[in-house]
C-alpha positions in Angstrom: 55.2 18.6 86.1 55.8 21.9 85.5 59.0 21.8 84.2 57.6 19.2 81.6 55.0 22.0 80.7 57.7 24.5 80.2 59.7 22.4 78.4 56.7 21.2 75.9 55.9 25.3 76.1 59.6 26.6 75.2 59.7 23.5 72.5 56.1 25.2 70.4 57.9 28.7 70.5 60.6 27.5 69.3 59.2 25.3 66.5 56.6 28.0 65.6 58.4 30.3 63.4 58.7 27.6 60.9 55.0 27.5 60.8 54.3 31.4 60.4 57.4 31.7 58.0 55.2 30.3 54.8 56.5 30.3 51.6 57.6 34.1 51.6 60.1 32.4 53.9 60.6 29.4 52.3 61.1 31.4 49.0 64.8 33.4 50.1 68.1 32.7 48.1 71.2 34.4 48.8 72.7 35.9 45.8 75.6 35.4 45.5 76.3 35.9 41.8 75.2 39.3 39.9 75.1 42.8 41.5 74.0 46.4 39.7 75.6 47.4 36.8 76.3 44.4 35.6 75.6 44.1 31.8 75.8 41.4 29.1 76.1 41.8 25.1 75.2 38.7 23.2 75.2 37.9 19.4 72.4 35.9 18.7 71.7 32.8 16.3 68.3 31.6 14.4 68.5 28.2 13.6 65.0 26.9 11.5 65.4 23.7 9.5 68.2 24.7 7.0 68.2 27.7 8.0 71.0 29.0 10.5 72.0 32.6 10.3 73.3 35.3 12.2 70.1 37.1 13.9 70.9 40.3 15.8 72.0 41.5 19.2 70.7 40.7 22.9 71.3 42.4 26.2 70.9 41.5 29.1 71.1 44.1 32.6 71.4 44.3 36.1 70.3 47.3 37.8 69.6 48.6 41.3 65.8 49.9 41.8 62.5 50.3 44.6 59.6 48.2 43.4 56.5 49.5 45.1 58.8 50.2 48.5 60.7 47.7 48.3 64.4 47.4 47.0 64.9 44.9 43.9 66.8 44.0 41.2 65.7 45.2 37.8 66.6 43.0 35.1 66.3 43.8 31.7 66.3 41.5 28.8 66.0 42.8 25.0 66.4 40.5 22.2 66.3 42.5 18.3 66.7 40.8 15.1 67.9 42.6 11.9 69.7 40.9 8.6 68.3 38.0 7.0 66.8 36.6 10.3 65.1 39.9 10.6 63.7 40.0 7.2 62.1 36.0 7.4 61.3 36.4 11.1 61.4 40.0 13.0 61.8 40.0 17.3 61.5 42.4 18.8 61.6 41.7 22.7 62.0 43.7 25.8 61.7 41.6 29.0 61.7 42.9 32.2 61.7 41.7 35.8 61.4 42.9 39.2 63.1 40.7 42.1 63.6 41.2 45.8 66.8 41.4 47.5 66.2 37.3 48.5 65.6 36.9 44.4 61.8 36.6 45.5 59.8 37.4 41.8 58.0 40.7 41.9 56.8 41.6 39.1 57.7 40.4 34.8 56.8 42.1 32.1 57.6 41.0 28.4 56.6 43.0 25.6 56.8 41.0 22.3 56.6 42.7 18.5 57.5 39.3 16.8 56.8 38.9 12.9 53.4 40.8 12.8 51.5 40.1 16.0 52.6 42.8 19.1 51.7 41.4 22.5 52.3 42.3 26.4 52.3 40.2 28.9 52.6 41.2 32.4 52.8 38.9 36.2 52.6 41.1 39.3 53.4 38.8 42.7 52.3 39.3 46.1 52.9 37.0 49.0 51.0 36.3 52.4 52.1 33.6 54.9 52.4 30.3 53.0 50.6 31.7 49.9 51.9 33.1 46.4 48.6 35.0 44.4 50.1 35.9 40.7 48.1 38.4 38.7 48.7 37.3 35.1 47.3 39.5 32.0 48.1 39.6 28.2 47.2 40.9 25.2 47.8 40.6 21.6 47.1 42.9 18.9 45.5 45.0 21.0 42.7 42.5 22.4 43.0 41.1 26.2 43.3 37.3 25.8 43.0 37.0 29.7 43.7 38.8 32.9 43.4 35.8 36.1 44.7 35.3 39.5 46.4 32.2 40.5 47.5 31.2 44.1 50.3 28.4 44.9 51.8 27.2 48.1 55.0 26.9 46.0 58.0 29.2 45.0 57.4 30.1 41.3 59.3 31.9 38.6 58.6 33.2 35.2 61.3 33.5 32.2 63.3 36.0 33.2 63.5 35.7 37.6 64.3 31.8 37.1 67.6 33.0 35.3 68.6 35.2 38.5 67.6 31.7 40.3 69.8 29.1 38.6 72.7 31.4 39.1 72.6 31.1 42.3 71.8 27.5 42.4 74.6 25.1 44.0 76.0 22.6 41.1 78.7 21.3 43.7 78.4 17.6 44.2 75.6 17.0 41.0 76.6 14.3 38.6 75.2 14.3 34.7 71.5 13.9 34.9 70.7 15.1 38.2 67.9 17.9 38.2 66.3 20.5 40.7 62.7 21.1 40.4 61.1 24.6 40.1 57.9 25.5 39.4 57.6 28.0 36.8 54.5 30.4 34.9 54.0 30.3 32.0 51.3 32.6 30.5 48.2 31.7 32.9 49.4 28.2 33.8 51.9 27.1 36.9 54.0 23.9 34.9 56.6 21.8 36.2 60.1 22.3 35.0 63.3 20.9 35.8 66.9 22.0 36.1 69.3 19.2 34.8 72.9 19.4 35.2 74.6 17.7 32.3 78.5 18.5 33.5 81.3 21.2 32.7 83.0 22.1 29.5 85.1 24.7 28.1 83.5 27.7 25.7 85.3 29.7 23.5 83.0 32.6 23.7 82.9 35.7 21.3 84.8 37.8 22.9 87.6 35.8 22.3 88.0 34.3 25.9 87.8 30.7 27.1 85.3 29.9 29.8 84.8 26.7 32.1 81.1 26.5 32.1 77.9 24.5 33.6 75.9 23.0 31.3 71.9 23.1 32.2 68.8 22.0 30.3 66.0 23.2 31.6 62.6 21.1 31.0 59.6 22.9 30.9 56.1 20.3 30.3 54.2 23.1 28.4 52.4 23.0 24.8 54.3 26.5 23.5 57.8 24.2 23.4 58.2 21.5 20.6 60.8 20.1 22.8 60.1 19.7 26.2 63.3 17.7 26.9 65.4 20.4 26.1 63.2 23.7 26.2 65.8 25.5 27.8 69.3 25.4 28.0 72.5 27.4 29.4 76.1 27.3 30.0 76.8 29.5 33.1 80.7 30.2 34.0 81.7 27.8 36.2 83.5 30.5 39.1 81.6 32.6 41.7 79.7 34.8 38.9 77.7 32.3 36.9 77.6 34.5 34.0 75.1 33.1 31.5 77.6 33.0 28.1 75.2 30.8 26.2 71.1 30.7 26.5 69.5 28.3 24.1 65.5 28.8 23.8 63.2 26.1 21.7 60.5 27.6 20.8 57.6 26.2 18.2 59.2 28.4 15.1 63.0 27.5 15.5 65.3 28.2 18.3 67.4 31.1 19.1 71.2 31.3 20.3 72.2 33.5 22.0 75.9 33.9 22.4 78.4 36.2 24.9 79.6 39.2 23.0 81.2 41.1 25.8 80.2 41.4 29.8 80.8 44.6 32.5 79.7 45.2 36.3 80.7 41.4 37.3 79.9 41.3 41.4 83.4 39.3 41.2 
């Protein structure tokens, strides 16, 4: 008898941890993919109607840094028009996120000056046990539009953390059409979206050099994309750095490409 209640004891300790781990747990991915000082040029693309046109420059960075005590990744995204693009339709974008050492979202911040309107949107994350609360505010022009908390049981990302995330994501073994689920923020709502690998290809990118890449569409069910089939899409090297050499958004004015111009600080 009492080795039966030590047994049935020994089995609750051991089975316990999965219980008190939650999602901040749950949430951990090993990166495997980017490290500081990476950084990524791209030349990017507007493409509206008839209308396809050399745009501007994007960058994207890596970067060491302590978020409120803890040690992060800082990633940095800007994306600045300027030619004809810039003259029908001006960006002006700086996004920034904040992710733990396990890629767990900390904190995004996306400041937007596109045609006339100027808006900042900011999404500060803490986690407790098995729950996520996400601060969410934006304005635009100048005038709050909402500032709400919203709690999940589930491991969410915005625009910028889910990149970090589908680098690291395991492609070995997925045919065309199979798809990983994430849920994502966007602006005050949580939405589904889904990661669909559509197979490999080779990329002539413009830096001159010749890349195997992934090919993934990301599907986000939200109003703000026209096509929710294809919302999203990238083509990540296909070797141990998953460098994003092509990001496709669709967005309700157009779409913009963004293509690899040149790329430092790769991990490998």
């Amino acid at each position: 008898m009492y080795r039966k209640k030590h047994f049935i004891f020994m089995l609750v300790l051991s089975i316990f941890p999965l219980f008190t781990m939650g999602v901040s747990g749950q949430c951990k991915v090993q990166n495997k993919a980017f490290a500081n000082g990476e950084e990524i040029t791209y030349d990017l693309y507007f493409n509206y109607g008839i209308i396809n046109a050399r745009a501007g420059k994007g960058i994207l960075s890596v970067t060491d840094a302590n978020y409120r005590g803890v040690n992060a990744f800082k990633t940095v995204m800007t994306l600045n028009t300027s030619g004809f693009a810039g003259n029908f339709y001006s960006v002006n974008d700086t996004l920034t996120s904040y992710v733990d050492k396990d890629l767990r979202p900390l904190l995004f911040t996306k400041e937007a000056a596109e045609g006339k309107d100027y808006s900042v949107e900011r999404q500060a994350y803490s986690y407790q046990g098995n729950q996520i609360t996400i601060r969410t505010v934006r304005t635009r022009n100048g005038e709050e539009r909402f500032d709400e908390t919203i709690t999940t049981d589930r491991c969410t990302y915005d625009y910028l953390s889910v990149l970090s995330y589908v680098r690291n994501i395991d492609y070995t073994g997925m045919n065309p059409g199979d798809s990983h689920y994430i849920q994502f923020i966007s602006g005050r709502k949580l939405v589904d979206m889904h990661v669909i690998y559509l197979g490999t290809s080779s990329f002539k990118a413009n830096n001159g050099k010749q890349y195997e890449v992934i090919n993934i569409s990301m599907t986000i069910k939200d109003d703000a994309f026209t096509n929710q089939q294809e919302a999203l899409k990238a083509s990540l090297t296909n070797d141990e750095n998953r460098i994003p050499v092509v990001i496709d958004t669709h967005l309700k004015l157009g779409m913009v490409h963004a293509v690899l111009k040149n790329v430092s600080g790769l991990r490998h």
